[in-house]
C-alpha positions in Angstrom: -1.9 -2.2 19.3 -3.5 1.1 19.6 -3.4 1.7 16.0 -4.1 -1.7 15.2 -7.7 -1.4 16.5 -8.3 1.6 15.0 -7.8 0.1 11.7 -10.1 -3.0 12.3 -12.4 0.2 13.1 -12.1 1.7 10.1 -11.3 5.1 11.7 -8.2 7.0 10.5 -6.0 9.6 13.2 -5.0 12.3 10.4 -2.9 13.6 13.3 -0.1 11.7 14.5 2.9 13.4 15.5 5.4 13.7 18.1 3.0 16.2 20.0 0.3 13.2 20.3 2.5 10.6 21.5 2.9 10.0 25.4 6.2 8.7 26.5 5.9 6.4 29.9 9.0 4.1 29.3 11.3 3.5 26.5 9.4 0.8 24.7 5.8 2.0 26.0 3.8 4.8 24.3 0.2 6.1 24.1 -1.3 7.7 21.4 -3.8 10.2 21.9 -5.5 13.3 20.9 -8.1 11.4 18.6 -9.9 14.8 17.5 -8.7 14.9 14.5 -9.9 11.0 13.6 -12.4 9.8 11.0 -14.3 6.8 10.4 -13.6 5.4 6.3 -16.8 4.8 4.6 -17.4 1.1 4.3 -16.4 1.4 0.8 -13.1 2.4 1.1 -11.1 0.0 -0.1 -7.5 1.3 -0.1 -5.1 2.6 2.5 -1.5 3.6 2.9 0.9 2.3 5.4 4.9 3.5 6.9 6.7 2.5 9.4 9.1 5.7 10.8 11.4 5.9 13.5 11.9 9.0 15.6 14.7 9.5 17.4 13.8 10.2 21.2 15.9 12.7 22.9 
């Protein structure tokens, strides 16, 4: 959901990783660390998407 909203925001991350991902359960995760973010000028019509899974250890 979190990254969700930032996309109907127009703002970017640029930054996430492993280190910027809080754990609380195994299906519950906050992303944070949001210095890195940007906000897409309102004529940016493109972006790129992925899916990836990490393995949790």
């Amino acid at each position: 959901m979190g990254m969700e909203f930032l996309e109907s925001k127009k703002i970017i991350h640029r930054d996430v990783s492993a280190r910027n991902v809080l754990l609380f359960t195994e299906s519950f995760a906050k992303i944070f660390d949001f210095g890195d973010s940007k906000e897409l000028p309102p004529d940016d019509d493109y972006y790129e998407a992925s899916i990836v899974l990490l393995v949790v250890q």
